[in-house]
N, C-alpha and C positions, 0 to 999 in steps of 0.2 A: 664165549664167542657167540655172536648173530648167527643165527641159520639162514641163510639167500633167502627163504620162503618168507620168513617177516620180514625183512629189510625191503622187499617189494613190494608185499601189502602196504608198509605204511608209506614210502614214497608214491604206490597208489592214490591213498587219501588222500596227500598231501596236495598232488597234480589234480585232482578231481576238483578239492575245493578251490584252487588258485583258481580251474576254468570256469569254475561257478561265478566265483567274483566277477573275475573276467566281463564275461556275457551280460552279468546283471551291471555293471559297471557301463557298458556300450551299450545295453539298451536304456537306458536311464538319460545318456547321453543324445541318443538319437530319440527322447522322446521329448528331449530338454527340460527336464524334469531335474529338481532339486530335493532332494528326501530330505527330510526335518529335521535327520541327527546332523546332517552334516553344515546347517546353518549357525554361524555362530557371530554373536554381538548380535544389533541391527542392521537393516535393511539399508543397503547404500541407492540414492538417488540419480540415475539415469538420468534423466529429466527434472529440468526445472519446475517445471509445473504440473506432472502426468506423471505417475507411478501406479500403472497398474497391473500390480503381480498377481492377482488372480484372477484378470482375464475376463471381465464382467461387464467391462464399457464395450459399446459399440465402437465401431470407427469412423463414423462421422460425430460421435456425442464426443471421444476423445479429442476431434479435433476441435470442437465447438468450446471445449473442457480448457483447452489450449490457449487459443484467441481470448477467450473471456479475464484467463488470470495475466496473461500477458500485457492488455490492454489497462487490466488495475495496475498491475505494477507500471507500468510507462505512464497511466496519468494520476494517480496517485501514490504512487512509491510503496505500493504495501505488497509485499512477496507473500505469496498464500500457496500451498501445493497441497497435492492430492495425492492419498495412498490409497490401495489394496492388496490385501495379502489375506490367502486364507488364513491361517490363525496366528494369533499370537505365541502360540505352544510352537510352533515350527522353528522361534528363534531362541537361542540359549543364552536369553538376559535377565531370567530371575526375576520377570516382571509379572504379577500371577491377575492384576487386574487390566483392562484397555485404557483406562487413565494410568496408571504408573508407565505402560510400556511407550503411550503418547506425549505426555511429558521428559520422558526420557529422550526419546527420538527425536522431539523437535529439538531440544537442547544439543543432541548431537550433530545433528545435522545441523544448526543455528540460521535455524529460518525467523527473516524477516530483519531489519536494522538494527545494531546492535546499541544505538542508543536512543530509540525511540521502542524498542521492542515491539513491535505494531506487526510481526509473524500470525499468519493461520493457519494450520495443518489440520484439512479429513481425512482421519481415518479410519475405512472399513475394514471390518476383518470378518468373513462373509461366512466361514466356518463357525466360528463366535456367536455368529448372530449378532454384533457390536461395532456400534460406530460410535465413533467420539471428533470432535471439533476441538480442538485444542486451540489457545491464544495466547497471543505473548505478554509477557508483564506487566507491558506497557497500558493496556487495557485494564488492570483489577481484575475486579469480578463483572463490569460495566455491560460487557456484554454477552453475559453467562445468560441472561433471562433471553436475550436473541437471537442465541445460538442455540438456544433449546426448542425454541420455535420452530427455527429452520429444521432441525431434526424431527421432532413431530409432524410439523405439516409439508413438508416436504420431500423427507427422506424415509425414514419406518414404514409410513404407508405405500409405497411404491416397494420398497425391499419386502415386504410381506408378499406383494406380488411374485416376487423374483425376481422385480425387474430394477435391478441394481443401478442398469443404465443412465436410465431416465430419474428413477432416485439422484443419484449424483450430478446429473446434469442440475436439475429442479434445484437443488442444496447450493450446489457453486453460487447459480445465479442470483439467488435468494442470501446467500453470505455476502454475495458483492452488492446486493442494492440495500442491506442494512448497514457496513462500511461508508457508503457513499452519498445516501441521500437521506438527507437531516428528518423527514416524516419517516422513514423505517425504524431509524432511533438517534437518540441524541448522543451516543457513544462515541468518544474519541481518546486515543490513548493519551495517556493521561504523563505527566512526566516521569523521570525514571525511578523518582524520590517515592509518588505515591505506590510503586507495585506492592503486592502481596511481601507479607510481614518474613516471608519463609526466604526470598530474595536475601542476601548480606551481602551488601558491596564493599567492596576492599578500602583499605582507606585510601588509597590512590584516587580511588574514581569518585570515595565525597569530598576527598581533594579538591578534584576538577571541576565536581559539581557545583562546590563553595566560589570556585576561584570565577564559574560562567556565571553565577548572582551576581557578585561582585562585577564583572565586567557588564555583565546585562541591567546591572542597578545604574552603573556609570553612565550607559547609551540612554539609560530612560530621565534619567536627570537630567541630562545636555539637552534633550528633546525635551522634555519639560519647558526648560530653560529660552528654549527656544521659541516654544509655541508661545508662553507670557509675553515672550518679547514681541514678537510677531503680533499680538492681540492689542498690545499696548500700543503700537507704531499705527495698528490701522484704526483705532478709533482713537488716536488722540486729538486735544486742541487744535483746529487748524485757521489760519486770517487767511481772508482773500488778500491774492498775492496785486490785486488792484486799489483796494479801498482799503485792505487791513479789519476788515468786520468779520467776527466770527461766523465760521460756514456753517453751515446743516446739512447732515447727513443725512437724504432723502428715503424713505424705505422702500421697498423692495417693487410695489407695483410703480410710483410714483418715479423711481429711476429709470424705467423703460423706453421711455421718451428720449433719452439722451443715447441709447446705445442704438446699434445697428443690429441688422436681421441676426446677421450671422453672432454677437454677442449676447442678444437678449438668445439664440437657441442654446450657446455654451452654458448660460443658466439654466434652462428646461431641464438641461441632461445632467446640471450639477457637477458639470467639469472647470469648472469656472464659476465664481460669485464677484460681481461687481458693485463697487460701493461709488456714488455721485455723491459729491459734497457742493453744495449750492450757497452762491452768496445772496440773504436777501436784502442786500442796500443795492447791489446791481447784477449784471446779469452776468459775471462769471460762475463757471464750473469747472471741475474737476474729476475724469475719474479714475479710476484704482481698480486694478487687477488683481486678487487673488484665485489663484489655482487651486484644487482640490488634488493634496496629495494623494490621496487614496481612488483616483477618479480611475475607470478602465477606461477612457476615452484617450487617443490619443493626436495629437495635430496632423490634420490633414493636409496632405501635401497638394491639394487642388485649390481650397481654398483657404486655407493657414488658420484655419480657427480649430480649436478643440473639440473636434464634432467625430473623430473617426472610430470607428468601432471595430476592434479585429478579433476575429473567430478560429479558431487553431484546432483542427479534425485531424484524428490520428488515422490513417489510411493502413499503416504497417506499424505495428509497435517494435522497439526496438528492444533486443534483449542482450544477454550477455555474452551472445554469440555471433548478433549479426547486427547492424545499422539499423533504424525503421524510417520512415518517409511519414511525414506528416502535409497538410495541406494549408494552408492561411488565405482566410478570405478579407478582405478590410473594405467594408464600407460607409461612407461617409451620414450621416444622418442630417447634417444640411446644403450639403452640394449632391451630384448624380456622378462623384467620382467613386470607384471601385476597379479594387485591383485581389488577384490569386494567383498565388503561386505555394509551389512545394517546397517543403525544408528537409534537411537531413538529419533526424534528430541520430544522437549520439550512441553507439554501442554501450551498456550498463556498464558499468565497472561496480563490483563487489568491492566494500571497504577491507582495507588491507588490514592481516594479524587477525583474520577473524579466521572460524571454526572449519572442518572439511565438512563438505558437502558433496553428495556423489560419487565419491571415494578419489577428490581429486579435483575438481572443481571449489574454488573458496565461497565459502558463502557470506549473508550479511553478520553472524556471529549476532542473533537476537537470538534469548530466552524465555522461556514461559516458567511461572509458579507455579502451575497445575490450573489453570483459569479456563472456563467454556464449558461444556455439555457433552453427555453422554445418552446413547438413547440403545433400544436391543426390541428385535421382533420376533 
């Protein structure tokens, strides 16, 4: 038999340690604080574009942090997000370097297109002393040399400061104008055939792969087909439709004379090339309109010739959560007609069957080989 005297010491301990827990459990709580053992997997994404867990952006750099990858994504379709966390040891995924736990993460999360792979993930980890830039398949290695720049000159020297902030701001802005403007570099991802060798795509998807050649060989041969044809029709044999003598095909300054203002400006701008076929036994002519498929000029509604030019300004980017507004200015380059107004551009939609993002949100289901730069101060 128990004696009363133990049997209350140890339901003592027993109550002591419960109200230890207790306490440290509600103050933990009320300092919103997560302790290290109790993280497990990865980090789920809040936000689209901003994750920062440890608290190191300003709040005006976060919102500038915001707008910036918002605006890539609505006019260049490339989803890029931003982490911090102090360390990578705080999550229990068995990842011992910042490249394994980054390439992991972005795969889970499955950031950026899932068949362009064209994802960017920064991640700091401010405890680590380590940030890494990770990129999606889709890239190779193409833009490892540029992303190491941006980390060098950009981000290192500012985090040696402390000042995390403005590192991450600098880094964003400087990933988005080596993405977007052809002198930062010539890097574009590349199809989904060239990624890193460590990728194995199922045979389903070099199924689909083979099956988009084949249709895409098909589109390019009809258009082939088309353009000879086209080529052929406009410089063939032609008799004056008066005398029967064969015509001549005037060149380019000598056909001027026969067009109007507003024709000869369609060729300046090279939204239009007109060809004159001249008879010399008498004075018939001819001429001949072709269009420039590729032209951005579009018909003006003031004065009907192919002179308009329109400008499309993103005002609100739109995301996966709300509509954005964009602005359209169209003006004419040989009349003084001009018109603006606003458009609605589209709430995003996430490709469907792709990965979770957020813990619940879908994301585009892109992955990375392990491709992009790592840097530490």
């Amino acid at each position: 038999m128990f004696s009363l005297p133990t049997m209350s010491a140890r339901w003592m301990q027993r109550g002591m340690l419960m109200m230890v827990g207790a306490i440290a459990t509600y103050l933990l709580a009320q300092a919103n604080i997560s302790p290290s053992w109790a993280q497990t997997g990865y980090p789920t994404a809040n936000d689209p574009y901003l994750n920062d867990y440890a608290q190191v952006i300003r709040p005006e750099d976060a919102a500038s942090i915001r707008q910036s990858l918002a605006t890539l994504e609505a006019n260049q379709g490339i989803e890029a997000v931003v982490l911090t966390i102090n360390s990578i040891q705080d999550y229990d995924t068995g990842d011992s370097t910042i490249e394994s736990f980054a390439t992991n993460l972005f795969n889970s999360w499955g950031i950026g297109d899932a068949d362009k792979n064209d994802g960017i993930l920064t991640l700091v980890a401010v405890s680590d002393r380590n940030v890494r830039i990770e990129v999606g398949a889709g890239y190779g290695n193409s833009l490892d040399f540029a992303m190491q720049s941006v980390i060098d000159e950009y981000m290192v020297p500012n985090f040696k400061q402390n000042d995390y902030s403005s590192g991450i701001v600098q880094g964003t802005e400087a990933i988005i104008r080596r993405l977007t403007i052809p002198e930062e570099t010539a890097a574009q991802p590349s199809s989904p055939q060239s990624a890193s060798p460590d990728v194995s795509p199922s045979y389903e998807i070099q199924n689909n792969n083979y099956q988009s050649w084949l249709l895409g060989g098909g589109v390019a041969g009809l258009g082939g087909i088309g353009l000879t044809l086209r080529q052929f029709l406009r410089y063939r044999r032609r008799r004056c439709p008066d005398c029967g003598t064969d015509m001549i095909r005037l060149d380019e300054s000598s056909d001027n004379q026969y067009l109007d203002e507003g024709q000869n400006a369609e060729e300046q701008l090279g939204s239009v090339d007109y060809d004159v076929w001249q008879c010399p036994n008498c004075t018939s002519y001819d001429i001949n309109r072709y269009g420039n498929l590729f032209s951005q000029y579009k018909t003006c509604r003031g004065c009907h010739y192919r002179t308009l030019l329109s400008r499309r300004d993103v005002i609100r980017p739109a995301t996966y959560y709300s509509s954005g507004t964009a602005r359209v200015t169209e003006t004419c380059q040989h009349c003084s007609y001009e018109n603006t107004y606003t458009v609605t551009i589209p709430r995003k939609k996430r490709s469907s069957g792709s990965s979770s993002f957020g813990g619940g949100s879908s994301s585009g289901g892109g992955r990375s080989s392990g491709g992009g730069a790592s840097g530490s101060w």
